[in-house]
N, C-alpha and C positions, 0 to 999 in steps of 0.2 A: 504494500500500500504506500504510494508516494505522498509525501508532503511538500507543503510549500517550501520547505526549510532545505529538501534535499535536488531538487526539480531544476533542471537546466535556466540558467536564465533566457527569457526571449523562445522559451521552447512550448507556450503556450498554443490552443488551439486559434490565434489568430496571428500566431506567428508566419511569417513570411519572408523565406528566406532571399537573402540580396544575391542578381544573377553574377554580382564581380566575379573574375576567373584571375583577378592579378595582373591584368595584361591591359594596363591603365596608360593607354595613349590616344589621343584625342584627333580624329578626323576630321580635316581643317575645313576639308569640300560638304562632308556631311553634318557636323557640330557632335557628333554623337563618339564615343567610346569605343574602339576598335575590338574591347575585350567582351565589354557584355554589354552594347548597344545602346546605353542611356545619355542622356544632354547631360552638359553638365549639370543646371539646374537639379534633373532629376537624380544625380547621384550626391548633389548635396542636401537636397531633402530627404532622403531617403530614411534618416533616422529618425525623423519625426513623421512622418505618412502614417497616415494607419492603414490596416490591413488592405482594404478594399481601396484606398488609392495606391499600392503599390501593385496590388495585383491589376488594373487598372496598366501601368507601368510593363509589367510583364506580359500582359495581351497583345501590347503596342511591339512587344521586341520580337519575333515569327518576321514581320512585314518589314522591318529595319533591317533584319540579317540579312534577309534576299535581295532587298534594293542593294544594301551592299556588296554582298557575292558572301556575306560575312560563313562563319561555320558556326551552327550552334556546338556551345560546350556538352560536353557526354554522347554528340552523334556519331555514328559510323564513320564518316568523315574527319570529324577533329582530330585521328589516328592517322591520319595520313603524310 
């Protein structure tokens, strides 16, 4: 039985984890983040967004990878 005392922080059911991959360089033609696709804007709010604006954030990012050519992180492709 978990408690609050022992319980990941930010591991809540309206947690929502940030798509950063580390590979934080900024695309001058597109304004967006070459790593995981967000404005800068949106990766500076990101710690304050609540759940439903950040998923919000991550619907938008599918549509940003392909205009890019981008690779989603975790695909078949990112291994290449």
């Amino acid at each position: 039985m978990g408690t609050a005392a022992n319980r990941k922080p930010g591991a809540g059911a309206d947690h929502v984890p940030s798509p950063c991959i580390s590979v934080c360089t900024m695309d001058a033609a597109s304004g967006v983040c070459v790593g995981c696709c967000r404005t800068l804007d949106e990766i500076a709010a990101w710690s304050v967004l609540d759940a439903d604006a950040k998923r919000a954030v991550l619907a938008a990012l599918p549509a940003r990878r392909a205009r890019l050519g981008a690779v989603a992180p975790g695909s078949a492709d990112a291994d290449r």
